[in-house]
Every structure is written in C-alpha cells, then in structure tokens.
C-alpha positions as CSV (number, residue, x, y, z in Angstrom):
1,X,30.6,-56.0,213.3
2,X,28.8,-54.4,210.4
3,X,25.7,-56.2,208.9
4,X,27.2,-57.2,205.6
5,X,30.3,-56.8,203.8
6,X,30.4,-53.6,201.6
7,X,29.1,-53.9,198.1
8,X,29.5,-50.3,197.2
9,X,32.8,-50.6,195.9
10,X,33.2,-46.2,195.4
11,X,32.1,-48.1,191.5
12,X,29.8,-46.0,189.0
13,X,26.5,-47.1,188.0
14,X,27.8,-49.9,185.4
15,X,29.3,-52.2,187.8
16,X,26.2,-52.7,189.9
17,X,23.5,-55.3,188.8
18,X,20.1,-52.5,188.4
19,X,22.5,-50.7,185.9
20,X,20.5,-49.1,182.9
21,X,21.4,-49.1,179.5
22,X,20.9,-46.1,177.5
23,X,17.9,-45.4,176.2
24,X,17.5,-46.2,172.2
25,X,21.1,-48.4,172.5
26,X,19.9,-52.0,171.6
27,X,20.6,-55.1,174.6
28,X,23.1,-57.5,174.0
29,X,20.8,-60.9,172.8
30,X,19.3,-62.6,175.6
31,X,20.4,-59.9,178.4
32,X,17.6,-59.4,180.9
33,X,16.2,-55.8,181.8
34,X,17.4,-54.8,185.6
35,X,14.3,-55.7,186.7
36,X,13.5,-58.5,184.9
37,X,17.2,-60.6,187.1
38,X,16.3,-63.1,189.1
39,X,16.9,-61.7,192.9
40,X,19.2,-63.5,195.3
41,X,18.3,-65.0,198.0
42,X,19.2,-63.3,201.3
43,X,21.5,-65.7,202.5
44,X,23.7,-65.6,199.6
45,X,23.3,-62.3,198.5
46,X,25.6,-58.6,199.4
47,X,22.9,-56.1,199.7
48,X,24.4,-52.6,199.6
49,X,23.9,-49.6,201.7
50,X,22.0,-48.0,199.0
51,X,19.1,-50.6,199.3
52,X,19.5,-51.3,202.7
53,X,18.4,-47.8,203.8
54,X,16.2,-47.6,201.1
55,X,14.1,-51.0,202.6
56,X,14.5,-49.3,206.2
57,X,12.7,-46.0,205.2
58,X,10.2,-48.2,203.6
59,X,9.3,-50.1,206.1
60,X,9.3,-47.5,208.5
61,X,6.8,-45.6,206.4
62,X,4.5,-48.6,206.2
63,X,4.7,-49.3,210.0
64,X,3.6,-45.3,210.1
65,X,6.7,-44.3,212.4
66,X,8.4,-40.9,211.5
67,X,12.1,-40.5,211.6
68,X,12.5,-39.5,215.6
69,X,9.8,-41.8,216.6
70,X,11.9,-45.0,214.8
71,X,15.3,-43.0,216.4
72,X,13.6,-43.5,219.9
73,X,12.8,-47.1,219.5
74,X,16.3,-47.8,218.7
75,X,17.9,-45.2,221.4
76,X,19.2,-43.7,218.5
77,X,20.0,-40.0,217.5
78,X,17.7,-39.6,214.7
79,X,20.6,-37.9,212.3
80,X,22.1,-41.8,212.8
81,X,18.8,-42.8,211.6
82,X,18.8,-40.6,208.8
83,X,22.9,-41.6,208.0
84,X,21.5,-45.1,207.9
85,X,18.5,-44.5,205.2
86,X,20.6,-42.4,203.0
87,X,22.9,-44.9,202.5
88,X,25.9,-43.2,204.3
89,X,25.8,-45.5,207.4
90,X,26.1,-49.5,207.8
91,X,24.6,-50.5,210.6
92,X,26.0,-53.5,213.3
93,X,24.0,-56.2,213.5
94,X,22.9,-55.1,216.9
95,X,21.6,-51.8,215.9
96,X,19.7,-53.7,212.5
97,X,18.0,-56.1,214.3
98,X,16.3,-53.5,217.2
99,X,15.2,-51.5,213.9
100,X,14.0,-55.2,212.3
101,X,11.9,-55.2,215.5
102,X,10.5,-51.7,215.8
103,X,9.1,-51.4,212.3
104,X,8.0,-55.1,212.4
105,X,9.8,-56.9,210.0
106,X,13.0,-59.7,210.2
107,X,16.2,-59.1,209.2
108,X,16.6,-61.3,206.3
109,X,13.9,-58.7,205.2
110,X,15.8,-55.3,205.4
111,X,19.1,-57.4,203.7
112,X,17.5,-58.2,200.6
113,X,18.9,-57.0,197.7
114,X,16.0,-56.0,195.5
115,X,14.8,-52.4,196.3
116,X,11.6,-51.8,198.2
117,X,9.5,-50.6,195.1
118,X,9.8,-48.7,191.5
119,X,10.4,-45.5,192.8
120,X,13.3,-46.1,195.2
121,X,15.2,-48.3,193.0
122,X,15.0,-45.7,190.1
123,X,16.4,-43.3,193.6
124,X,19.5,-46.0,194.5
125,X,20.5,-45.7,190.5
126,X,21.0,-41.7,190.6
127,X,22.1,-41.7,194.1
128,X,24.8,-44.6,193.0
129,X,25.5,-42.4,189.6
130,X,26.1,-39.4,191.7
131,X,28.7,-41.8,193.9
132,X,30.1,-42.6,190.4
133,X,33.2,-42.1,188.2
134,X,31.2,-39.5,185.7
135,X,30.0,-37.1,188.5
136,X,33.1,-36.6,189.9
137,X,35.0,-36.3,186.4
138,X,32.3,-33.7,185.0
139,X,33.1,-32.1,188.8
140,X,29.0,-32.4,190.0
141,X,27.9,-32.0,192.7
142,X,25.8,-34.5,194.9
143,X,22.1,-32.9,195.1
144,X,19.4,-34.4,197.5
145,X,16.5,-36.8,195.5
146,X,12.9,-34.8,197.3
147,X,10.0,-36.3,197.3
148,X,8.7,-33.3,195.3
149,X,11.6,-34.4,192.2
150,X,9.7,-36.4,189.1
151,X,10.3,-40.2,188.2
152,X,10.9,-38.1,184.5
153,X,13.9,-35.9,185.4
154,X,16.0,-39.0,187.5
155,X,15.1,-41.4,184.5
156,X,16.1,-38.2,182.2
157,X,18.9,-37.9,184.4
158,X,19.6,-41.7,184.5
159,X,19.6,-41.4,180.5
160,X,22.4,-38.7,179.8
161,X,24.7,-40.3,182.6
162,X,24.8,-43.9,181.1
163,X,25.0,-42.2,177.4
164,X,28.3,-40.1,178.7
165,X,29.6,-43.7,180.8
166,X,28.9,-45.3,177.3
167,X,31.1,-42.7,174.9
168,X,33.8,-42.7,177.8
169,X,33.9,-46.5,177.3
170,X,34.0,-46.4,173.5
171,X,36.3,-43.9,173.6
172,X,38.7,-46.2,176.1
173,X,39.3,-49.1,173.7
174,X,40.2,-52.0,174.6
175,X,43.8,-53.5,173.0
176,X,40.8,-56.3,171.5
177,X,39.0,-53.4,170.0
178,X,42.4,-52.1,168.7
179,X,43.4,-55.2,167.1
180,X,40.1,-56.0,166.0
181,X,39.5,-52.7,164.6
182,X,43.1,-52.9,162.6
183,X,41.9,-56.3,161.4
184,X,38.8,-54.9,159.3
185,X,40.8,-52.4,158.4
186,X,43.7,-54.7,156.7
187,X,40.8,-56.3,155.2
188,X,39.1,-53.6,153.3
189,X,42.6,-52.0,152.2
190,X,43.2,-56.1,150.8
191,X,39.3,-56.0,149.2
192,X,41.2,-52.7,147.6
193,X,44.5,-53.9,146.5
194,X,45.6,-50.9,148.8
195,X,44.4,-48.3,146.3
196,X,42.0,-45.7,146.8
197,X,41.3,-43.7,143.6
198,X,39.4,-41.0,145.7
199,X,42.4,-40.2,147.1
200,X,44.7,-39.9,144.3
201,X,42.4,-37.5,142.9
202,X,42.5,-35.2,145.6
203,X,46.5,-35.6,145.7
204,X,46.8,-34.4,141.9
205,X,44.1,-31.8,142.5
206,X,46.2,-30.2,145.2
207,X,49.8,-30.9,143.1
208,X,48.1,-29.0,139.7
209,X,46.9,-26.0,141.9
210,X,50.6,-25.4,142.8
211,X,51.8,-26.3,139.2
212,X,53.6,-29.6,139.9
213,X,55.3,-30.8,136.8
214,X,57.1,-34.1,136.9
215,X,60.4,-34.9,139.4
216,X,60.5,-34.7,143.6
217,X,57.7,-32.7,145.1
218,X,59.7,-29.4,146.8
219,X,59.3,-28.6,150.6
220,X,58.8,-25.1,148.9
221,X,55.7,-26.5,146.7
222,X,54.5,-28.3,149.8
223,X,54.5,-25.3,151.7
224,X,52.7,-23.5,148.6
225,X,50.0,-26.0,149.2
226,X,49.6,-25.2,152.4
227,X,49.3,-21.0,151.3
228,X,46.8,-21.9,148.9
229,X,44.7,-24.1,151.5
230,X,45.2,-20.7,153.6
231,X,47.3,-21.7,156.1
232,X,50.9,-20.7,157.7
233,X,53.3,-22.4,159.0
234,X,55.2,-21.7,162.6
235,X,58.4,-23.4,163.7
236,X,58.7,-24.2,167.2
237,X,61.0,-25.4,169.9
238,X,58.5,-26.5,172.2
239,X,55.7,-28.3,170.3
240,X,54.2,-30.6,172.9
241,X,56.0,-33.6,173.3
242,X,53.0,-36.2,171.8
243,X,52.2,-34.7,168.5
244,X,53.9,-34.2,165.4
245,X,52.2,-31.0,165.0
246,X,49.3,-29.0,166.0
247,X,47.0,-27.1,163.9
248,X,45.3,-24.0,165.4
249,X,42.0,-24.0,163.2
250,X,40.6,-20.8,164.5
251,X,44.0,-18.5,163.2
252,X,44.5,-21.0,160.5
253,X,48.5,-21.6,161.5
254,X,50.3,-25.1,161.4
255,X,53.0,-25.4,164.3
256,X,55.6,-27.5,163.4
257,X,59.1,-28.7,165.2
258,X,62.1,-27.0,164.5
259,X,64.0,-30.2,164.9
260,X,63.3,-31.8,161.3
261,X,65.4,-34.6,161.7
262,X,63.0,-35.9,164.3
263,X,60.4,-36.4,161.1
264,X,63.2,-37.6,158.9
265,X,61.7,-35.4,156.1
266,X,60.5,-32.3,156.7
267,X,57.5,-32.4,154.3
268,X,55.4,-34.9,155.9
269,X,54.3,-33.7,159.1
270,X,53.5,-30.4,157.0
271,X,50.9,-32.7,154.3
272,X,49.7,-35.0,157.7
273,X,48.4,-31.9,159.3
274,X,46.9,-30.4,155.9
275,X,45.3,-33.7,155.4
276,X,43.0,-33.8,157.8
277,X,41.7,-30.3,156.7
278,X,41.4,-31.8,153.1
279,X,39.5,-34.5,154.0
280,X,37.1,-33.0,156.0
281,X,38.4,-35.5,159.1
282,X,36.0,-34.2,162.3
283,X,37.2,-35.9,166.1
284,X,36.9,-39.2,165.7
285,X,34.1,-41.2,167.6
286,X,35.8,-44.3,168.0
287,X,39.1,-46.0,167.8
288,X,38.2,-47.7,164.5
289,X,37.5,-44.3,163.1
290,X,41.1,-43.0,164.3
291,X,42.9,-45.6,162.6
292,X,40.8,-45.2,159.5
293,X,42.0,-41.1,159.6
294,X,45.2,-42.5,160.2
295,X,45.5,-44.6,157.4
296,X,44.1,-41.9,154.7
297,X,46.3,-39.0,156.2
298,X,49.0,-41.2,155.8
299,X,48.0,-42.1,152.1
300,X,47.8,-39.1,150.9
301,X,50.7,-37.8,152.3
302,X,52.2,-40.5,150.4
303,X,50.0,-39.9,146.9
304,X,51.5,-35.9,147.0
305,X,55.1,-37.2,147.8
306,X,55.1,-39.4,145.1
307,X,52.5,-38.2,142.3
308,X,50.7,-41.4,140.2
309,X,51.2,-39.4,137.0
310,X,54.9,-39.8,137.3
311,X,55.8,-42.6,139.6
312,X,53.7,-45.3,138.0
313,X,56.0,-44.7,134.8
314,X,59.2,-44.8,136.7
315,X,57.9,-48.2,138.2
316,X,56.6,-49.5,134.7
317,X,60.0,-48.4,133.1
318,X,61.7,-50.0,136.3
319,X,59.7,-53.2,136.0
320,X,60.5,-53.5,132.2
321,X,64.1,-53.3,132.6
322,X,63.5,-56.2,135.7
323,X,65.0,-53.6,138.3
324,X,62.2,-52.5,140.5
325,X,64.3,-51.3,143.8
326,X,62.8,-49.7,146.7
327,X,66.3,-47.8,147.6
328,X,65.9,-46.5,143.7
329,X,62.4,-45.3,144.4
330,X,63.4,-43.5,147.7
331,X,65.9,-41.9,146.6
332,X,64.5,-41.1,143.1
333,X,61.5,-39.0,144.7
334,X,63.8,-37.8,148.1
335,X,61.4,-39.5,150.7
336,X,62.0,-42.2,153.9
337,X,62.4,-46.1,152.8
338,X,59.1,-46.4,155.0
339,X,56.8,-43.7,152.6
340,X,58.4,-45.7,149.2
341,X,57.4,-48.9,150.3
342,X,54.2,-47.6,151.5
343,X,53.6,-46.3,148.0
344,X,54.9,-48.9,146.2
345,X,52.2,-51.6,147.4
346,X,49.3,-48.8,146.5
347,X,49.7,-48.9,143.2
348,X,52.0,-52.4,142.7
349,X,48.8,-54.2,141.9
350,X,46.5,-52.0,140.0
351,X,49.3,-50.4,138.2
352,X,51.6,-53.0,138.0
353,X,49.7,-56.0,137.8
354,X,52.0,-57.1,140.9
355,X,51.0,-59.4,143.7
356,X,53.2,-57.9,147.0
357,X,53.1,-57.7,151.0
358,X,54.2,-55.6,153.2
359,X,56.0,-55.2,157.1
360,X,56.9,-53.1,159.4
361,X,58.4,-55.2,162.6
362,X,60.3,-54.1,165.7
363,X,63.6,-55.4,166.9
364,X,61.4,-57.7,169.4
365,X,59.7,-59.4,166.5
366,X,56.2,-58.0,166.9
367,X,54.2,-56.8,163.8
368,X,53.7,-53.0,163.9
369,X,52.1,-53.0,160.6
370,X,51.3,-55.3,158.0
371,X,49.7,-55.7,154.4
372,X,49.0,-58.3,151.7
373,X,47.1,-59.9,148.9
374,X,49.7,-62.4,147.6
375,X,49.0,-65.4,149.8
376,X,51.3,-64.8,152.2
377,X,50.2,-66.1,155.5
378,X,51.1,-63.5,158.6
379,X,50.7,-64.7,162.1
380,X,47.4,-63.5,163.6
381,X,45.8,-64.0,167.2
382,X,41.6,-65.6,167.9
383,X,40.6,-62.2,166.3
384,X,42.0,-62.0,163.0
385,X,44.6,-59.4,163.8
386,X,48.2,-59.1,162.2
387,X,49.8,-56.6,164.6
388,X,51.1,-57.5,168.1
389,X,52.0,-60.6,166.9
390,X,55.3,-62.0,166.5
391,X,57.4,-62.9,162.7
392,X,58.8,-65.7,162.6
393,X,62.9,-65.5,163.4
394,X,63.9,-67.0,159.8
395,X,61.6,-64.1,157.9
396,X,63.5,-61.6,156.1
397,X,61.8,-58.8,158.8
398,X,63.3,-60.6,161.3
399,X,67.0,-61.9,159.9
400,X,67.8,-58.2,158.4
401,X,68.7,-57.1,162.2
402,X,71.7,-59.6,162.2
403,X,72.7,-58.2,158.9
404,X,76.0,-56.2,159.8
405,X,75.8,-53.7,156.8
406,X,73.3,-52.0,157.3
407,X,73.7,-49.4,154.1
408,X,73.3,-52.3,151.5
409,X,69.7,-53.8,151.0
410,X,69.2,-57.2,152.4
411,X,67.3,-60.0,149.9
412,X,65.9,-63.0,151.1
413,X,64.2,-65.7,150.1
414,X,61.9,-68.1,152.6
415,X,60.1,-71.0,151.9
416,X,56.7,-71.4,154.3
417,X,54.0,-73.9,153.9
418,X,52.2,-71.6,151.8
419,X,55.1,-71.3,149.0
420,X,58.1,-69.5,148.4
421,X,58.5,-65.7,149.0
422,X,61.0,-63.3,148.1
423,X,61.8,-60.0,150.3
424,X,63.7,-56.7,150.5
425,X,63.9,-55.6,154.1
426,X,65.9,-52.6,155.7
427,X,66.2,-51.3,159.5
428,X,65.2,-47.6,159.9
429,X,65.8,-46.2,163.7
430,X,62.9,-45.0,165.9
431,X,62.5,-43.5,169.3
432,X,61.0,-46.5,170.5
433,X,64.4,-48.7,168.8
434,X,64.9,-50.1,165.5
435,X,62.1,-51.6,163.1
436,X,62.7,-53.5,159.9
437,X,60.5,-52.4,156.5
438,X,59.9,-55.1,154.1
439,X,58.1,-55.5,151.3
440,X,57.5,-59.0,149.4
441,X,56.4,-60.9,146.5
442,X,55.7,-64.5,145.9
443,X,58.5,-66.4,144.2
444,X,56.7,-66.0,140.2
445,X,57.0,-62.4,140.2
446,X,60.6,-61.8,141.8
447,X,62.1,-61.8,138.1
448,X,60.7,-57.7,138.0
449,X,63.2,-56.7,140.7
450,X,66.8,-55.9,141.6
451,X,68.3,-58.3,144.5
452,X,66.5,-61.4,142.7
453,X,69.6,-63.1,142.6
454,X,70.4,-63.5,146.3
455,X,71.6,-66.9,147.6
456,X,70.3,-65.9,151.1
457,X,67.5,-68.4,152.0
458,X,65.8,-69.7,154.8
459,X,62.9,-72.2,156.0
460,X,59.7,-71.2,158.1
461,X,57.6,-73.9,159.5
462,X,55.5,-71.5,161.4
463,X,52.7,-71.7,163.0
464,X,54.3,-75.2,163.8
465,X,56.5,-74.6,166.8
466,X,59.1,-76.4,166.1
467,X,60.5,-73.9,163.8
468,X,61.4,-70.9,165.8
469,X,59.2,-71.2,169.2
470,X,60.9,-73.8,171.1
471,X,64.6,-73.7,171.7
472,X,66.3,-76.6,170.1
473,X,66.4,-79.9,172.2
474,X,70.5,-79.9,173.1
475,X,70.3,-76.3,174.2
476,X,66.4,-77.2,176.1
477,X,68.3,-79.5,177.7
478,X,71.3,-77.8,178.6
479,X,69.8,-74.6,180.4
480,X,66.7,-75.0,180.7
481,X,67.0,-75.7,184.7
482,X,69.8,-73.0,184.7
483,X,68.4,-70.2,182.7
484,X,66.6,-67.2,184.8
485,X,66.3,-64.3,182.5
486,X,65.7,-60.7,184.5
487,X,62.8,-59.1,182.1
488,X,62.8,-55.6,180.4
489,X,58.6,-55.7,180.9
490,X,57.5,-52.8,178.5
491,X,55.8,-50.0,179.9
492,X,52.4,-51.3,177.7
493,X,52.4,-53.9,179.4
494,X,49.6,-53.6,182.1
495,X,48.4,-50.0,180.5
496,X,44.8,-49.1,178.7
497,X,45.1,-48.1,175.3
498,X,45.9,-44.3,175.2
499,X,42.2,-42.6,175.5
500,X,40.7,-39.7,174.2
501,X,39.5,-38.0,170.5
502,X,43.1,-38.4,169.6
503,X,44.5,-41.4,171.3
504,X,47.9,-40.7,173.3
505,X,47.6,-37.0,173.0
506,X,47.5,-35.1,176.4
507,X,44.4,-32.4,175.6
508,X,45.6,-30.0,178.5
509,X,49.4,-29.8,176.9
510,X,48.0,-28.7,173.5
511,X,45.6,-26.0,174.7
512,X,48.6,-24.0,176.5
513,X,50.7,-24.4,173.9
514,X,48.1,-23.1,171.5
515,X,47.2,-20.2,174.3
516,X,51.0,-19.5,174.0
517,X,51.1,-19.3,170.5
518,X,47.9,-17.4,169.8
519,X,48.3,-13.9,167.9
C-alpha cells in the first residue's frame, strides 16, 4: 500500500496547482499567484511524488543526516532513498513512517502538499516541466537540477516552457474559440456591408498589369498574373491530400492538381495561392487570424474573377430591367454558383443600394457559412455564432434539397417573426455531401430579381420549437416508444479542432512533397 494515491498524472506543468504563468502575460482577474493558494490540509489533500521527496530531503537536511546515514535508519539501500527524494519512488506507508521517525518529524508533515521552501518548489516546477507534454514533443532530454544550477536559469527556464505550452494552446483552438472567432468576424464583414475597398484595389491593380479589358477573366490571364508576380505553375498527380495547393516560396513555383474538376474551376486555387503572396499573409498566430486570411484570400479571389469595373454594371443593368439572377451572373463571368453569390453580397449593398443575406448549409441542416445585414435573424448558440447551428426545415436552404430538379433555381418565400424574406437557393456537391447556397432579400426589395414571382412559400416559427424541433404530436405519439434510430456520429464529433499554423494541414506530408518536387 502506497502512501497516497498518485497525483502525477504523466500531466505537464499546467495541470498542477504551482503552475506559472508566463512572464509579461497578464492573470485572469482575481486569480491568485501559485504561492499566494491557500494550502490544503493534509487530510484532504493528494500530495505528489514531486513534493513528497522534496519535504523528505528537507527534513533530512535539517535533522543533519546524509543520504546513507537516513538509508541505514530505515534499513534501506540508499539508491531507494535517493528514488524516493527524486520523486521516482512512492513509498508504503510502512517505509514513510520509519523515515517520519528518523528525521523527526510526523507523517502528516512529509504528506503536505506545499513544498518545503522557495527553492525546491521552483525545483518540483522544472522537474514536473521536464515530466511534461513540451519536453518530450521538442524531444529533451531530462537533465539533473545541482545544487550548483541558479534560481535565474530554472525560472528562465520555467519562462520559455510555459510561453511554448501557451502558443501550443492558442494554436489548439477550441470549437468555442472557432465559433467565437467566426462570430467577430461576421460582425466586422456586417459593420462593412461585406465590402472591402482595399481589396478591390489590389484586384484591379493586378487585372490592368495583365491588360484585362471587360468580359470573363481567362485561365490564360490568371496564369499571366501569376508570371508577372514571378511565379510558375506545376501540375501534379500527387499533391498532398489536405491542401488545394502548395506554394514552394524559396523556387517561387505554385503546385497545383492535375484533376481540375476537384476545384470546379481551375482558376481559383491558382489566385488562392497567389493571394496570400499579394497580401503579404505571414503563418497565422491564432485561429482568428486564419479565418481572417481565409476570408480575404477568398475575396479577392472573387474581386479578380469578377472585376467591379464591369460587374457592378451588369448588376445595375440587371437590376434596372428587375432581373438580377445569380445563375445569369455565374454563367455570365464562367465561375461556381458559390464564387457569384459570394460576389454578389460584396457589392449588393454599396453598389446596389440592396439589403441581402447569405448561406451556405449542409444536407444535415448546419450552417457552414453565413452573412447578413437585412434583418434576417440566423440561429446562433450562447456565443454569438451562426455556424454549427442548424436552419430551420421550412427555410429555402433547407427545402431546396427536396426539390427534384435540381438544374432549375429554386425561389422561396418564408415568413419568420422578423418579416417576410425572399430566397434563391441551389445544391452544389461536395466531398463531404451536398450543401445548399442561398442568397436572400427582405420581401421590399424582391421586385429587382428574376424568380420574384414564385408561389412557393413557407412559415418559420423558429426559435420557437414548435415549428420544426419537435415532431408533430400524432406522429410523437405514435413512435416515440417504438423509434430507435442507429446514428451516423460524424467523425468531428469527439475531435479537437485541426491544429497547427494552417489548421487541418499535415506539415510532414507537405515538406516531402515539396523535397520531391524541388529543382
């Protein structure tokens, strides 16, 4: 029988109680300094073997008994002795009292949790760090605290391991960090009606260095862009299998897959991998930042695909003859439904002087994305957020999937409690299964487009769950004791967000492929 249960858990040094905070990073309000907890009492508390040897060597010091002469009283081998003060041994009961009594202390004395003095608890913190997660990933090896190593390099020390445990944590967001980093984001893109004039200006800047005209933007002008930015481009068959692309910065070369059907147009991934370049993106430091890169790649891919200085005509002509059609503007500039609905709510309101929302929704009925500034009311969770939440079954993003033609648009309108909104919505096809894209104005400003005339219409009463979240009563009562549904639990379910500088990408896979490729 040991003396206690084990408290070292194989844990690094921010799951224990005297874990520091780096140095210079501010304490949440209220949060006591490690020394400044209250200590447990003995009788309560789950001292580890850290501080248990730690209070042994102490004691044995004060009682002025060396190693062997302490391994004698206890008819001991003194490397047991040493096991035991290093933390590496727990001793039984037995064995703690007879030391208890030969350096003349009590038990409850050697099991309390608070360490012996300043200078052993600053030991037990980089002996526990070495024990950690962050040695071992950084491959470390253990080293032996002397007496003759400073309280300055082990608090040094201390310092640079809590600052790596803290970036490794930022860096592993949380699916509340996600969703509450999307929320601000939303926000700020609302604040902006979805326009960012910064970034139209660099899309026309690179369109007049290539001598863009009017009409569709060429793959062959795209890939002129990417000459003048001084850059080639490589097509591959084995591009790794979590990126679009990969661009080798040091030779300057853009790999791309040879499968283009996979990107559904073939100019995108070439502009998503030139933006970053443009824009001066460096690794993003947190997942807040990788959405934001995300979001202006995206845009101005987008902004060169379909230039302002001719697409806000064709939607001003389109709205004056009361025919604004998303298939239209696809097909007018040769890009995906998803990039022309997209583009259409960046310049809708500035340009057009249109209120308008926006969805992308899986099959399930969870939001993927989302956008609006018409008074439409999304669903959102405690934090604010939009996406990994689920429509409502009577919205257009959500009726469109029982729509058997799936080559005509589908109109809607759906009265909710905060008015009357009209809808275009069509399914596109995705590894991960089918999604609707919708976009959305408020009933006042449906006159501007084609489809206005639809006698399809449906009621939400959502958030009230009586519209859509509980089964109607007869059927309730029907099944309910009968129904036992076998679950398709996504693989997302119990995992972490995807961590790293580039969330989801495996580092390893993209450094041989790039050694592979190298000239």
């Amino acid at each position: 029988m040991t003396a206690h249960p084990r408290a070292d858990r194989g844990s690094s040094a921010h799951d224990h109680p005297s874990s520091r905070r780096p140095a210079g990073r501010p304490r949440g309000l209220g949060e006591p300094r490690p020394s400044e907890r209250p200590a447990v009492a003995a009788d309560d508390a789950v001292v580890d073997a850290l501080t248990l040897g730690a209070r042994i060597r102490d004691r044995r010091q004060r009682a002025g008994m060396t190693l062997s002469g302490l391994a004698e009283a206890v008819d001991r081998a003194p490397s047991q002795i040493s096991a035991i003060e290093n933390g590496k041994r727990e001793p039984r009961l037995t064995l703690l009292a007879a030391i208890a009594r030969a350096v003349g202390t009590s038990v409850e004395d050697l099991m309390r949790t608070d360490a012996p003095n300043a200078r052993a608890r600053l030991e037990i913190e980089v002996e526990r760090a070495q024990r950690g997660g962050v040695f071992t990933s950084l491959g470390l090896e253990p080293f032996r605290i002397s007496k003759g190593t400073s309280d300055e390099v082990l608090t040094a020390l201390l310092a640079l391991h809590d600052e790596i445990l803290h970036l490794h944590s930022e860096r592993a967001a949380t699916p509340e960090e996600a969703r509450r980093a999307n929320a601000v984001l939303r926000w700020e893109m609302r604040e902006a009606d979805n326009y960012l004039p910064a970034m139209e200006a660099t899309a026309g800047e690179l369109l007049d260095a290539v001598g863009h005209a009017g009409g569709p933007v060429s793959h062959q002008m795209v890939a002129d862009i990417a000459t003048r930015l001084g850059y080639t481009l490589h097509y591959v068959g084995d591009l790794p299998h979590s990126t679009r692309s990969v661009t080798d910065a040091k030779h300057r070369r853009i790999y791309l897959p040879t499968d283009g059907a996979t990107a559904r147009d073939s100019r995108s991934p070439i502009l998503q991998a030139l933006a970053g370049r443009v824009l001066g993106h460096a690794e993003p430091r947190s997942y807040a930042e990788f959405l934001r890169q995300r979001v202006e790649t995206n845009y101005l891919t987008a902004a060169v695909l379909l230039p302002q200085k001719v697409t806000v005509p064709y939607l001003r002509e389109a709205k004056q003859a009361r025919r604004i059609s998303m298939e239209e503007l696809r097909d007018h500039f040769a890009v995906s439904y998803e990039t022309a609905a997209h583009r259409f709510t960046n310049l809708a309101t500035t340009q057009l002087d249109l209120r308008v929302h926006f969805m992308k929704v899986h099959e399930s009925g969870t939001v993927i994305k989302a956008y609006e500034n018409d008074r439409v009311r999304f669903p959102s969770d405690a934090l604010g957020a939009v996406e990994g939440t689920t429509v409502c079954r009577n919205w257009t993003a959500r009726t469109v999937f029982d729509v058997a033609d799936r080559f005509s648009p589908w109109y809607q309108y759906t009265d909710t409690p905060s008015g009357t909104f009209w809808c275009t919505s069509r399914v596109e096809k995705a590894k991960e299964g089918e999604y609707s894209v919708s976009v959305g104005v408020p009933f006042e400003e449906v006159k501007w487009f084609r489809g206005r005339e639809t006698t399809h219409r449906a009621t939400s009463r959502c958030p009230d769950e009586s519209c859509c979240r509980r089964p109607p009563e007869a059927l309730a009562a029907r099944w309910s004791d009968a129904a036992w549904p076998s679950v398709r639990t996504p693989t997302s379910l119990l995992a972490a967000l995807p961590t790293g500088s580039f969330p989801g990408v495996d580092t390893t896979e993209v450094y041989e492929f790039l050694e592979s490729h190298a000239p």
